[in-house]
N, C-alpha and C positions, 0 to 999 in steps of 0.2 A: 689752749686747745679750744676748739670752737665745738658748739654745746649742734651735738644730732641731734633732729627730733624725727620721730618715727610715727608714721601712722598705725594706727593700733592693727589693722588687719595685716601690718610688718611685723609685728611682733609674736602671734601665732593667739591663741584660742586660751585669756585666761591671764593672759602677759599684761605685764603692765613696764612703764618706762618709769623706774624705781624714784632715778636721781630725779625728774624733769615733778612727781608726783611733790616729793618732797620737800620741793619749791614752792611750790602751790602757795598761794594764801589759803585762809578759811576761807572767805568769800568766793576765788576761783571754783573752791572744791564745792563750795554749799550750790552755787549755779552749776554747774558741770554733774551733780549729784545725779541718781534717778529721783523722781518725786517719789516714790516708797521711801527713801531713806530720813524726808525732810520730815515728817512726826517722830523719829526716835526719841524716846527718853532719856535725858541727858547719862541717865547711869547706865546704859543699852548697854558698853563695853567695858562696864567696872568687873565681872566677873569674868572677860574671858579671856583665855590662854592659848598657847603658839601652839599650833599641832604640827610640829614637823612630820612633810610625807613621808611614806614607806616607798622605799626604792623598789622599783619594779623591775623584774627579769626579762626582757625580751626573748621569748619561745614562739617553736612552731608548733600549734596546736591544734589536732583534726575533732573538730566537731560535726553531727548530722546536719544537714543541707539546711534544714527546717528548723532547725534551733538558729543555724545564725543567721538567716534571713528575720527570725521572728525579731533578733536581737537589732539588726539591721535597722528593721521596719521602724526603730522606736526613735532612731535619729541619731545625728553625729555624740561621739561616747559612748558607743555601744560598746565596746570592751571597757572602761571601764565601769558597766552596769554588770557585764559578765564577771570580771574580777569581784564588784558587793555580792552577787549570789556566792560566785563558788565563797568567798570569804564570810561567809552567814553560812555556808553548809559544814565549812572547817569547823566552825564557833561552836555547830550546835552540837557535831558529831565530838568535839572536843569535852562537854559539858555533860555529855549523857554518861548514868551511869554506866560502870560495867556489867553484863547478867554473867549469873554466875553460870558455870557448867552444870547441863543438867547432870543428875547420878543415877 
């Protein structure tokens, strides 16, 4: 079978071309890096682990004009910035005590 190669802006926002990655030499991957990544300390990725994502529900959801313009304004991802709040507001409302009834 003959090997695709896709250009990244084929791939969508975040995608990578898994097999074509894992091909790589070091050297392809150290040039092709961004330069932020060329200082890491060799132990950068000794503590970290796979964070499988949370599967997301596609819904239809009416918010005020002005929320989601504000949300808009802040650039592409604006729903998933909308999904971290409302999910910080679940978190917090989740953790607060109960009050008791008043008597």
């Amino acid at each position: 079978m003959a090997t695709v190669y896709r250009r990244a802006d084929q791939l969508g926002p975040g995608r990578i071309d898994r097999k074509r990655v894992l091909r790589m030499t070091e050297e392809e991957i150290m040039r092709t890096s961004p330069p932020e990544l060329a200082d890491l300390p060799d132990d950068f990725w000794k503590d970290a682990v796979v964070v499988e994502p949370i599967l997301k529900e596609p819904i239809s959801l009416r918010v005020d004009e002005d929320v989601l313009a504000w949300f808009r304004k802040s650039g592409p991802r604006y729903q998933t910035r909308m999904n971290a709040v409302l999910r910080r507001y679940m978190e917090a409302m989740t953790r607060k005590p109960k009050r008791r009834a008043a008597r």
